[in-house]
PAZAPA-4460 file (N, C-alpha, C; in steps of 0.05 Angstrom, whole numbers, plus 32768, in hexadecimal, padded with zeros to 4 digits):
% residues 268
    n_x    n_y    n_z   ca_x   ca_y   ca_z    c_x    c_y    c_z   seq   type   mol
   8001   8201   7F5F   8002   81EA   7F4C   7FF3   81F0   7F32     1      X     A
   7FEE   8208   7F2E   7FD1   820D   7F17   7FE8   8213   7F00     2      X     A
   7FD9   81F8   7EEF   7FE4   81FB   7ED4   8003   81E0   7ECC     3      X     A
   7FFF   81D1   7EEB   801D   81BF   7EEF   800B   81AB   7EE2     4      X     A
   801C   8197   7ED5   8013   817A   7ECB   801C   816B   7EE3     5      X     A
   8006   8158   7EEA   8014   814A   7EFB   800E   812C   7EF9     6      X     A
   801A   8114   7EF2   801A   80FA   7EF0   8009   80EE   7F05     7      X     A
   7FFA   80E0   7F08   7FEC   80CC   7F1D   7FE7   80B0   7F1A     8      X     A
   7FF8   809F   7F22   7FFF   8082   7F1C   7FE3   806E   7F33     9      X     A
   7FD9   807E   7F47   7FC6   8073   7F54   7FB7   806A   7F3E    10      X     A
   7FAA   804D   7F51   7F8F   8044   7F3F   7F72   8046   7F54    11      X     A
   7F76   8037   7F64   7F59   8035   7F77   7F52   804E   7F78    12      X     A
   7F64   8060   7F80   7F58   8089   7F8F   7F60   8092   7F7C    13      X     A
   7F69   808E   7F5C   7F6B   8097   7F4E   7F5E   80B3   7F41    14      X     A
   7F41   80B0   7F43   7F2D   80C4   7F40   7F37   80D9   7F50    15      X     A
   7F2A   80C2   7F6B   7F31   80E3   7F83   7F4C   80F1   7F7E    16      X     A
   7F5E   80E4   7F7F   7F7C   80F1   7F76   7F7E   8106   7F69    17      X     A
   7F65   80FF   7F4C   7F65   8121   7F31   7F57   812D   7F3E    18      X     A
   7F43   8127   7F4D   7F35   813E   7F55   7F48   814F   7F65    19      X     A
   7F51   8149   7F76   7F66   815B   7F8D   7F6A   8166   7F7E    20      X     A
   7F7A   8157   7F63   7F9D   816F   7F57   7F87   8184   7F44    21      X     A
   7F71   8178   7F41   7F60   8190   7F2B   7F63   81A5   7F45    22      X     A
   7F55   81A2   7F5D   7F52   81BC   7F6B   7F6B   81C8   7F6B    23      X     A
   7F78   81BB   7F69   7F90   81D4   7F6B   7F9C   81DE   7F57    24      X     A
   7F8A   81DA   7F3E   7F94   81E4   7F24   7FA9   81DE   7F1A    25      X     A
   7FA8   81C1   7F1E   7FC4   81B2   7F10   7FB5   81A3   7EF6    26      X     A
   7FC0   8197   7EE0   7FAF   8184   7ED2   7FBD   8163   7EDB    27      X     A
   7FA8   815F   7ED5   7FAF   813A   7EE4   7FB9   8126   7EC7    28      X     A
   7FCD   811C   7EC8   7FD6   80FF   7EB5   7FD1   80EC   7EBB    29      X     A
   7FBF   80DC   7EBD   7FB9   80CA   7ECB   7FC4   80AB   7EBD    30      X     A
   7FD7   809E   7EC6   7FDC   807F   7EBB   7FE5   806C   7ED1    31      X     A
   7FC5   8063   7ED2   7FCE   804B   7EED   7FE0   8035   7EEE    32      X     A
   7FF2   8037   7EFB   8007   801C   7EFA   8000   800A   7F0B    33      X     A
   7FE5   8001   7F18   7FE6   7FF4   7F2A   7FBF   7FE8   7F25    34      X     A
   7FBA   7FCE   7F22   7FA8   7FB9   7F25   7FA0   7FB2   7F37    35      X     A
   7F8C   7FB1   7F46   7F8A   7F9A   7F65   7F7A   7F82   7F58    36      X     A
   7F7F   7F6C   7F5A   7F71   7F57   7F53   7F6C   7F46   7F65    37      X     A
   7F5A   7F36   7F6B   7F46   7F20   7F80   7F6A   7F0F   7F7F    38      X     A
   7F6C   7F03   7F99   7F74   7EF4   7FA0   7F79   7EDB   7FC1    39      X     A
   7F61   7ED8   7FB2   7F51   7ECB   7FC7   7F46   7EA9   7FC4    40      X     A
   7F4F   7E99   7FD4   7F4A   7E7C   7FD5   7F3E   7E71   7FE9    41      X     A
   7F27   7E6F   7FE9   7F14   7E66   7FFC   7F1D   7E51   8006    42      X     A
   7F24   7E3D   7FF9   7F24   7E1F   800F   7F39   7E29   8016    43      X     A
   7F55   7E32   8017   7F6B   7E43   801A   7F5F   7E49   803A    44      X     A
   7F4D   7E5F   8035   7F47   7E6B   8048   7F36   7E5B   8060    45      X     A
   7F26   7E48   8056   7F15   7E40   806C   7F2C   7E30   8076    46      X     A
   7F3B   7E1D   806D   7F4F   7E10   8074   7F5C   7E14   808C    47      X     A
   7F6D   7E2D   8083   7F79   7E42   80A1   7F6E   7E45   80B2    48      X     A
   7F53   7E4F   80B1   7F40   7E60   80C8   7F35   7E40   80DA    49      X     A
   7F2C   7E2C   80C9   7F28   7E17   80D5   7F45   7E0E   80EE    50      X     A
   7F57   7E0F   80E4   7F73   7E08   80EF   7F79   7E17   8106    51      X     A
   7F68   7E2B   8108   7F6E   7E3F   8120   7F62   7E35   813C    52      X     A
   7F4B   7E26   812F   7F41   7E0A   8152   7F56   7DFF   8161    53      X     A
   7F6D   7DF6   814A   7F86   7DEC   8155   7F9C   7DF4   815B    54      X     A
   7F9F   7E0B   814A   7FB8   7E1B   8149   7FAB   7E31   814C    55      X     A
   7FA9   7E47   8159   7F92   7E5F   8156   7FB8   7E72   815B    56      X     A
   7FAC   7E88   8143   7FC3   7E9D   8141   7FC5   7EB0   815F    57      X     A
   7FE2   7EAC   8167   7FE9   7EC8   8184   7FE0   7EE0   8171    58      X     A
   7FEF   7EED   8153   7FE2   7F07   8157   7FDF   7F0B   8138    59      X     A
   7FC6   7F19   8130   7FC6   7F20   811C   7FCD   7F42   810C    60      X     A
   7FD8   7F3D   80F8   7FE1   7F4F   80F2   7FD1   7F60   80DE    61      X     A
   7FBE   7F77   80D6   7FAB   7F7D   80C2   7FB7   7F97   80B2    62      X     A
   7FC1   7F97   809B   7FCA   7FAF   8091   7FC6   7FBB   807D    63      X     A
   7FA4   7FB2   806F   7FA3   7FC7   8058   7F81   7FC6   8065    64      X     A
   7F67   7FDC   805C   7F52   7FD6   805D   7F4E   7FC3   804D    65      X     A
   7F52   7FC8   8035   7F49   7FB2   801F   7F45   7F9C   8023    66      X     A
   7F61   7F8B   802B   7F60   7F74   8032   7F51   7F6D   8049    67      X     A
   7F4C   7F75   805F   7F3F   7F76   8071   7F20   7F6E   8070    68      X     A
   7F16   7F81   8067   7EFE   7F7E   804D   7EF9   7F6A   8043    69      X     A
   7F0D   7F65   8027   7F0D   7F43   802A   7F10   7F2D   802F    70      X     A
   7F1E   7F2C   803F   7F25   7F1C   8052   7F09   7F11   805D    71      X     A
   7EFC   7F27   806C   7EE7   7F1A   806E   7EC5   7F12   8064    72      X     A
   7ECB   7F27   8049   7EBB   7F1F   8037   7EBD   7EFD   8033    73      X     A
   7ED5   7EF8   802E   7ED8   7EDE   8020   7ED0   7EC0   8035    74      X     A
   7ED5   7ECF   8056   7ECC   7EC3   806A   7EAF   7EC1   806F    75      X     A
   7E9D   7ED6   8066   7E8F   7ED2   806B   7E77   7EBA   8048    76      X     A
   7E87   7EC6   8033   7E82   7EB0   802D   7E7D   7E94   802A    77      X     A
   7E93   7E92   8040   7E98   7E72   8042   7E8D   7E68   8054    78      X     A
   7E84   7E74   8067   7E80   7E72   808B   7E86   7E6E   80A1    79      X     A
   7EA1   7E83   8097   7EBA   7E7E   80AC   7EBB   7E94   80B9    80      X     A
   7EAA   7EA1   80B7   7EB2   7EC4   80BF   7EB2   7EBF   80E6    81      X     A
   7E9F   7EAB   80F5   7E9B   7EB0   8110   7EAC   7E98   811A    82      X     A
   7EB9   7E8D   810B   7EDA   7E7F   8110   7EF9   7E93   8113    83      X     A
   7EEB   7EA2   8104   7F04   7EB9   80FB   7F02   7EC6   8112    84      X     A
   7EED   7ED4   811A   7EE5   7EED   8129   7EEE   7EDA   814B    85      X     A
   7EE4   7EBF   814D   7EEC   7EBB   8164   7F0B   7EB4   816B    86      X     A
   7F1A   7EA9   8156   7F3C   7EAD   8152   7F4B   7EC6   8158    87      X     A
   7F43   7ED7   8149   7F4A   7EF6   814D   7F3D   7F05   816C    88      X     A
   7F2A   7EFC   817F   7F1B   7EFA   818D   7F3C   7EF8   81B1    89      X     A
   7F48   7EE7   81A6   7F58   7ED7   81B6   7F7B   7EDA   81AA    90      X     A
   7F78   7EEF   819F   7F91   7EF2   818F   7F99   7F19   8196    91      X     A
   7FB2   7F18   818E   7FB6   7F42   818C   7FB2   7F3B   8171    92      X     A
   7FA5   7F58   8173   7F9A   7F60   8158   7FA9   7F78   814E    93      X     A
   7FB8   7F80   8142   7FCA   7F94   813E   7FC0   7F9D   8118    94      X     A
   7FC2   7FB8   8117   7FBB   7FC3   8103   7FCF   7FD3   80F7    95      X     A
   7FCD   7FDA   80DA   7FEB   7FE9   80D4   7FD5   8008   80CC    96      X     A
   7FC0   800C   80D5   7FBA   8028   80D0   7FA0   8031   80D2    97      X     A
   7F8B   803C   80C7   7F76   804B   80CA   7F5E   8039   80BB    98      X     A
   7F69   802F   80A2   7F57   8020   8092   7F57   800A   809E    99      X     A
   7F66   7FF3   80A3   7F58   7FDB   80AF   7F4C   7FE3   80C9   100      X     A
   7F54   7FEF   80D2   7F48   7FF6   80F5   7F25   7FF4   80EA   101      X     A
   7F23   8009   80D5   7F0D   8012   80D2   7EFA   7FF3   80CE   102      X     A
   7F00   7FDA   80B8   7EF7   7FC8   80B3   7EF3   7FB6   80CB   103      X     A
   7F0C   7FAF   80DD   7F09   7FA3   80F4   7EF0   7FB4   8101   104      X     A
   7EEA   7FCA   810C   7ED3   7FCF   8120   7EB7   7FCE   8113   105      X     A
   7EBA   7FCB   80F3   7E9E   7FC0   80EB   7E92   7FA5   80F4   106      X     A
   7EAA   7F99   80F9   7EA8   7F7A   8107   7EB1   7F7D   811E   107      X     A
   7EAE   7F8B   8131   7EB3   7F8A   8150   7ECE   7F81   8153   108      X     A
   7ED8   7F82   8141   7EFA   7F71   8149   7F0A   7F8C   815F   109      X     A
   7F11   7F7A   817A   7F1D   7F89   8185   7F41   7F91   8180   110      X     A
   7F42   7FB1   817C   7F66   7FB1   8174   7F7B   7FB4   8186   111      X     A
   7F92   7FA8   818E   7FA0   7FA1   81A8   7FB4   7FBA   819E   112      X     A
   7FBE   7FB7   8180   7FD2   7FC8   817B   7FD6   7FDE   8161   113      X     A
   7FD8   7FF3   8169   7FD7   7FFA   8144   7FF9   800F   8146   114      X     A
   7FFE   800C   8128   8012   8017   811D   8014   802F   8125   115      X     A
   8025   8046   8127   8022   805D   812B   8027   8067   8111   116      X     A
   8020   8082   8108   8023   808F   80F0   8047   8084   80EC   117      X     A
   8051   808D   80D1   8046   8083   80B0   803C   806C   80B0   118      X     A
   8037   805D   80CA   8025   8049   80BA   8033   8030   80A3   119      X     A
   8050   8034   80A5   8060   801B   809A   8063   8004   80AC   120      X     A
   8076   7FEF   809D   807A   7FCF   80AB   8086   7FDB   80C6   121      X     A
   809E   7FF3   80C2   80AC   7FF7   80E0   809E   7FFF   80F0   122      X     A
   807C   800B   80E8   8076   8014   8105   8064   7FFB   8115   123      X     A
   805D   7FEB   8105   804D   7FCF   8107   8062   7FC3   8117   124      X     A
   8086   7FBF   8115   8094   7FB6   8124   8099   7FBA   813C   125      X     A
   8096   7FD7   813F   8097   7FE3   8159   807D   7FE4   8161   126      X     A
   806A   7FE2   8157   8054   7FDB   8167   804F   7FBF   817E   127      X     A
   805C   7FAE   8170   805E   7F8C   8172   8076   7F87   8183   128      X     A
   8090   7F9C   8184   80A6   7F9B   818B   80B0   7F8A   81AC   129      X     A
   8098   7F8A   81BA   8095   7F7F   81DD   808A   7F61   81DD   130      X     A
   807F   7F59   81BE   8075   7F3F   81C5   8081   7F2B   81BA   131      X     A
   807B   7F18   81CC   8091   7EFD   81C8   8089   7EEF   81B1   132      X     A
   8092   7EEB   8198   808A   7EDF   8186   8093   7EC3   8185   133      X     A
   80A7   7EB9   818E   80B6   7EA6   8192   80A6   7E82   818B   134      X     A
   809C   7E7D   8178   808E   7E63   817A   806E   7E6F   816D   135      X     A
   806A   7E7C   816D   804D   7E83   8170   8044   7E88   8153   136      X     A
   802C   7E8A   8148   801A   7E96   812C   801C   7EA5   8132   137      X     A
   8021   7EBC   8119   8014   7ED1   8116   8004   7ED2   80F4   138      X     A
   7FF1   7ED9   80F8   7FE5   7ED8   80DD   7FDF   7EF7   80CD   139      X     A
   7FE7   7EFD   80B6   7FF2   7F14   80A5   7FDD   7F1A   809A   140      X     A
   7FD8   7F2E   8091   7FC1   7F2E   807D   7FCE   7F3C   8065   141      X     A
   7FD1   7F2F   804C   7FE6   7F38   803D   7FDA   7F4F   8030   142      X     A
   7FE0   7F60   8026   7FDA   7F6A   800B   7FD7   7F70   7FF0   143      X     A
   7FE4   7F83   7FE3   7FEB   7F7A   7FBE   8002   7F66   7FBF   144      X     A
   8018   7F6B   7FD4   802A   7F55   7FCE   803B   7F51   7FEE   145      X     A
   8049   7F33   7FEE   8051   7F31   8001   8065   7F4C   8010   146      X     A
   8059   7F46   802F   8072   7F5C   803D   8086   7F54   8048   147      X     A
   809C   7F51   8036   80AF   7F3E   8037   80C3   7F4B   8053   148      X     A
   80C2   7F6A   8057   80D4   7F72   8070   80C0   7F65   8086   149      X     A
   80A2   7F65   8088   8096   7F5D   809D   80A1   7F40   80A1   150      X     A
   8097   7F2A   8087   8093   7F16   8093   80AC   7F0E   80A2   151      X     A
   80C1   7F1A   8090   80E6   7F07   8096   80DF   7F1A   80B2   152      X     A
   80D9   7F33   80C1   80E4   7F3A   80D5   80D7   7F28   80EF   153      X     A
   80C6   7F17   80ED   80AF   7F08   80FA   80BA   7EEB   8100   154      X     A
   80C6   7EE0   80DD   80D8   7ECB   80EB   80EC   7ECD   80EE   155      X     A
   80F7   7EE5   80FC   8113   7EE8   80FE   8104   7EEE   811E   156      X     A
   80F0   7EF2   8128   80F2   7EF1   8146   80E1   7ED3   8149   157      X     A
   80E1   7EC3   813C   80D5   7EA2   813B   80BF   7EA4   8140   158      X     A
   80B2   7EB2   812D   8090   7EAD   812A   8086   7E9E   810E   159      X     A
   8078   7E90   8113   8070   7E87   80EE   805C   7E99   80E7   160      X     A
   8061   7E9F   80D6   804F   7EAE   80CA   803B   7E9B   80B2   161      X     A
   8020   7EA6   80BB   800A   7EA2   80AB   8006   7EB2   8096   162      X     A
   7FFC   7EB2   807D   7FFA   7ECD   8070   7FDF   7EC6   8060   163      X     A
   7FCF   7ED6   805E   7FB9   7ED5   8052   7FB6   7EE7   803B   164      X     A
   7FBD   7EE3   801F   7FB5   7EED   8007   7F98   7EF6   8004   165      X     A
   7F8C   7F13   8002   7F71   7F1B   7FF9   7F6B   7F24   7FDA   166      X     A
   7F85   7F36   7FD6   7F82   7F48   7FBA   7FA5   7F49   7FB2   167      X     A
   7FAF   7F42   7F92   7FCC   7F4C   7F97   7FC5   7F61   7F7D   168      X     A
   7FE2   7F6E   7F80   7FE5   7F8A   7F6D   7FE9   7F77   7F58   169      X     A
   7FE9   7F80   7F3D   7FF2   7F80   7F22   7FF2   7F8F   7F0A   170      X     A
   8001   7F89   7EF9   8003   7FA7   7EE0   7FE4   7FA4   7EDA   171      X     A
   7FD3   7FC3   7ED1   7FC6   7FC1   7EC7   7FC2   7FB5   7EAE   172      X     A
   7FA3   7FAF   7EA7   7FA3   7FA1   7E88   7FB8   7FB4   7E77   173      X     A
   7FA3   7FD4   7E77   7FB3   7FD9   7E67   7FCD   7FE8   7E6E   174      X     A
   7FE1   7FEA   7E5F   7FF1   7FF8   7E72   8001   8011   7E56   175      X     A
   7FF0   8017   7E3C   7FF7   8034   7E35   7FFB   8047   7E3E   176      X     A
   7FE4   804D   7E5A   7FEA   8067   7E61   8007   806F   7E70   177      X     A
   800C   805C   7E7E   802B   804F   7E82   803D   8060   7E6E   178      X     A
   8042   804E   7E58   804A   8056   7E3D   804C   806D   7E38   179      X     A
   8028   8079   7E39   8030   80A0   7E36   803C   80A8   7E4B   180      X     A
   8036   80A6   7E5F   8042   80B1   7E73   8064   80B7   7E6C   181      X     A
   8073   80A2   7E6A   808E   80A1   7E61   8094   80B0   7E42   182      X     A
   8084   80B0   7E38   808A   80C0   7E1E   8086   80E2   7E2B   183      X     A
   8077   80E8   7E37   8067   8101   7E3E   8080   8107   7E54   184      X     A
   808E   80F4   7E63   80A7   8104   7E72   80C4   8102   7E67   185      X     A
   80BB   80F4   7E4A   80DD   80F4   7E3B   80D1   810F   7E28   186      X     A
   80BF   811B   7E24   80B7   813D   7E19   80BB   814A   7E2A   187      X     A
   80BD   8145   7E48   80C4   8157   7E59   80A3   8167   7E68   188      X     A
   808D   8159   7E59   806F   8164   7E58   8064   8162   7E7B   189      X     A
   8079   8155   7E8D   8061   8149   7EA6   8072   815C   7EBA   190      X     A
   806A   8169   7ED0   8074   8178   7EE3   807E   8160   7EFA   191      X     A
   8069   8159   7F01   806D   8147   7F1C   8062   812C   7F1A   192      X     A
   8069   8117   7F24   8066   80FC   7F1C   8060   80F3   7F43   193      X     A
   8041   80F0   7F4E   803C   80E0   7F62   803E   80C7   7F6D   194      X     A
   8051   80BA   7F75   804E   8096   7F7B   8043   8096   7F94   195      X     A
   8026   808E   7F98   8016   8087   7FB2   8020   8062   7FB5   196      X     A
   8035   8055   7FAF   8038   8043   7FB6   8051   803B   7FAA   197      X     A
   805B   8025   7FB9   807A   8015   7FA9   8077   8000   7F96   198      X     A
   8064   7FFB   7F93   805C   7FE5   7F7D   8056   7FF3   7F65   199      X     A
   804C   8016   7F64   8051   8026   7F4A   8068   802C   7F44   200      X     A
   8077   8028   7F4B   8094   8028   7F49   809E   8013   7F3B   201      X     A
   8099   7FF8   7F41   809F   7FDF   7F3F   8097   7FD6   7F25   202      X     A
   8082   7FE4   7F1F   806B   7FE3   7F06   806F   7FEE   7EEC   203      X     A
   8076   800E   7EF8   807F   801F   7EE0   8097   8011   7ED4   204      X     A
   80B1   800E   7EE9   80C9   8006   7EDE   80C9   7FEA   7ECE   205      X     A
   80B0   7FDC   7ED5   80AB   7FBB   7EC4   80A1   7FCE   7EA7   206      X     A
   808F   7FD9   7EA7   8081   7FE4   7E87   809D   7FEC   7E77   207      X     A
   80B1   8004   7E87   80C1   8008   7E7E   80D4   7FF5   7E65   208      X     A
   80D9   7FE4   7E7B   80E8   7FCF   7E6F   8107   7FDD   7E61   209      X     A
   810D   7FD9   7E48   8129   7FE2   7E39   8128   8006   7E44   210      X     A
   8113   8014   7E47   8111   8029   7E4B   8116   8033   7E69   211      X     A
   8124   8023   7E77   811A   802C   7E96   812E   8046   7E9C   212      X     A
   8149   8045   7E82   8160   8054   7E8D   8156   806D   7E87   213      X     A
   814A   807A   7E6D   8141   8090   7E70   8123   8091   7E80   214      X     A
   8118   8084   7E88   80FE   8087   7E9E   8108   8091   7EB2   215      X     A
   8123   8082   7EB9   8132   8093   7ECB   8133   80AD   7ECC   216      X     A
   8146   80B4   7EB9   8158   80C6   7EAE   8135   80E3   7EAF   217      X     A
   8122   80D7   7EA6   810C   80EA   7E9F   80FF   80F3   7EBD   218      X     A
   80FD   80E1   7ED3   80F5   80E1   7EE2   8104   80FA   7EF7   219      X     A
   8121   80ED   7EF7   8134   8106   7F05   8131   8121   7F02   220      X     A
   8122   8124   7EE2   8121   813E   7EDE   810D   8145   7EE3   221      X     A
   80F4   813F   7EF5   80DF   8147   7EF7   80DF   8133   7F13   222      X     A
   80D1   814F   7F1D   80BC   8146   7F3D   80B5   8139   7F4E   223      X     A
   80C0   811E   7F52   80B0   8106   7F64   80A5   810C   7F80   224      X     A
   8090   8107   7F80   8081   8106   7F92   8085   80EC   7FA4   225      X     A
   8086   80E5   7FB4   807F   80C7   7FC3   8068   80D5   7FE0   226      X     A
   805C   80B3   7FE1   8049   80BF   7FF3   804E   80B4   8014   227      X     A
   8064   80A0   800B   8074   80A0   802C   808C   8092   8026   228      X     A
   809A   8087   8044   80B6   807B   8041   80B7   8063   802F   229      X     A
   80A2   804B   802E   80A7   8035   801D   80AA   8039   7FFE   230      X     A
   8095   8050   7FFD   809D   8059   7FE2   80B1   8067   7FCF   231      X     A
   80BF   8078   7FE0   80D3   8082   7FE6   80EB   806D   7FDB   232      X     A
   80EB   805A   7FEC   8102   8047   7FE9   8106   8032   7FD7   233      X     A
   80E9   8031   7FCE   80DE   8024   7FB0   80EF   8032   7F9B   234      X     A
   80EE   8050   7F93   80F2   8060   7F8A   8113   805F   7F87   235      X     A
   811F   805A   7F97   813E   8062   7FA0   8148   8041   7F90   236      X     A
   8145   8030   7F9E   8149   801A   7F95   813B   8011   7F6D   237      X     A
   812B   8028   7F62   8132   802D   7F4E   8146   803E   7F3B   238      X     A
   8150   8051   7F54   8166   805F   7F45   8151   807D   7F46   239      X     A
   8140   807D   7F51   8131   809E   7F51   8135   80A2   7F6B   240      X     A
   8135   80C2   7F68   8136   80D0   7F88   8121   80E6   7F8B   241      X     A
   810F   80DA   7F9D   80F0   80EB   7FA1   80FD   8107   7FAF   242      X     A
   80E9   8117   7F98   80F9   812C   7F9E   80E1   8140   7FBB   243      X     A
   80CF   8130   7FC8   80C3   8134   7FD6   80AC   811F   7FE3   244      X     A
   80AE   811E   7FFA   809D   8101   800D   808A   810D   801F   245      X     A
   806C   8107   801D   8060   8110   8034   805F   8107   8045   246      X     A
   8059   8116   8053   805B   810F   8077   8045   811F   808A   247      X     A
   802F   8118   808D   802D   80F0   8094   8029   80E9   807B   248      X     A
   802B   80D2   8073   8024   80C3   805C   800B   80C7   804A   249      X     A
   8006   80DF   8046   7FE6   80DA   803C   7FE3   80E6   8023   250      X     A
   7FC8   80E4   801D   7FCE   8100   7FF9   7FD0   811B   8002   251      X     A
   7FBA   811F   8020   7FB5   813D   8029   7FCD   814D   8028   252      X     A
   7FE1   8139   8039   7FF5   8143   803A   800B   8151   8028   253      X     A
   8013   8131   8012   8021   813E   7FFA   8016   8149   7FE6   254      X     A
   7FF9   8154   7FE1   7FF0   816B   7FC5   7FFD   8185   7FDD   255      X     A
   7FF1   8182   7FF3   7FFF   81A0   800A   8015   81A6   8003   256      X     A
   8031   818D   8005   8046   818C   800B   8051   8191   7FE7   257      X     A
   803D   818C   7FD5   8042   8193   7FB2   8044   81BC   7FAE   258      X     A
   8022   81B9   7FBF   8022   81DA   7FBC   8036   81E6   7FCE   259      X     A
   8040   81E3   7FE4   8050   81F6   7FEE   8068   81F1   7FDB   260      X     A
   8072   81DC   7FCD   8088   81DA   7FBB   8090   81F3   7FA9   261      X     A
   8068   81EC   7F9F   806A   81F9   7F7F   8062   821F   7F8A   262      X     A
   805B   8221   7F9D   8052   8239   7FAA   8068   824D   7FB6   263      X     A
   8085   823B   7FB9   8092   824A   7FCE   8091   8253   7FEE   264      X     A
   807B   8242   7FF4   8075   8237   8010   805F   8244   8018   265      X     A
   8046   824F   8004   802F   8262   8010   801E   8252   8009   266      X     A
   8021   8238   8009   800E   8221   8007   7FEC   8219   8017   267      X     A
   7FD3   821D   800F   7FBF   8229   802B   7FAD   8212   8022   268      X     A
***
């Protein structure tokens, strides 16, 4: 990769991201398409968790750390956290991966179910796939934005779904580097273009705007990276075709899965 430009639309691991592509002697473009902002309503929240004396959720669903995190940051602000913990206490606790797991055992929360790698909504379904949802809560823990294949697949086996807002995505303030970015692949200047998510997808093509047909058109001619299937299909349903997906889902994987590209397969 020494000497490739390579685009990086991450914001949170953004840093860590340049550092990787520096070690491998790539130079980094960095223009974040993606914001996390507080979204969080306490009486909201105590409201629910109070409601759980009466209605207490069959299973909960946990699928980002972040939210997780806050989730019960915001619980424990309020002084709901040992309402929550005893709800979830009496409920399956199902996880969609490594990062909430990790947040749940800081709080003893016991986990009944977890996703199997990639770690998408389908493996959360098949995780859940034996239990009777039929009548019952399940309470969501949302993320940057609703999971609209989760929730519809939940009431389509007659569960109501709960959903608890922590943090949602949005364009960053600023969004120039955006801007260069698209100028820098209508020069033809960027090698490879990374989407660690489907909401950079969603994001770029909003900045775009009158421009999306050659964003297109620029993008085809250069590199896409995706960093799993949702993103992937983000991508497609814009009219781009990732011209490579890691597997498992991670960064380790796709800078590996970049250098054996750009290497001819002696990637180490």
């Amino acid at each position: 990769m020494h000497g490739l430009s390579v685009a990086i639309l991450e914001n949170r691991l953004g840093e860590h991201l340049i550092g990787l592509v520096e070690k491998r002697g790539a130079k980094p473009f960095w223009a974040p398409a993606l914001a996390e902002e507080p979204d969080v309503d306490p009486p909201a929240i105590r409201a629910m968790v109070e409601a759980f004396a009466r209605m207490p959720p069959h299973m909960a669903i946990f699928q980002t750390g972040v939210g997780t995190k806050a989730l019960f940051a915001a619980c424990d602000a309020i002084g709901v956290s040992p309402a929550l913990l005893q709800a979830l206490s009496a409920a399956t606790v199902v996880v969609r991966g490594p990062k909430p797991t990790v947040e749940l055992r800081k709080r003893a929360v016991r986990i009944d179910l977890s996703a199997a790698e990639p770690y998408t909504t389908a493996q959360i379904l098949d995780a859940i796939a034996e239990h009777d949802l039929r009548g019952k809560n399940v309470l969501v823990q949302r993320y940057g934005e609703t999971n609209a294949e989760l929730d519809e697949a939940l009431q389509r086996r007659g569960a109501h779904v709960i959903e608890v807002p922590t943090y949602r995505w949005a364009l960053p303030h600023d969004t120039q580097r955006l801007v260069a970015l698209m100028d820098a692949l209508r020069r033809s200047e960027i090698d490879v273009v990374i989407f660690t998510s489907a909401s950079q997808v969603k994001n770029l093509f909003a900045v775009a705007a009158q421009r999306a047909d050659q964003l297109r058109e620029d993008l085809q001619r250069t590199l896409v990276a995706s960093i799993g299937p949702a993103c992937t299909r983000a991508l497609a349903a814009s009219g781009v075709a990732a011209g490579l997906e890691a597997s498992p889902p991670k960064l380790g994987p796709l800078l590996f899965q970049l250098a054996v590209h750009f290497s001819g397969g002696a990637a180490k």
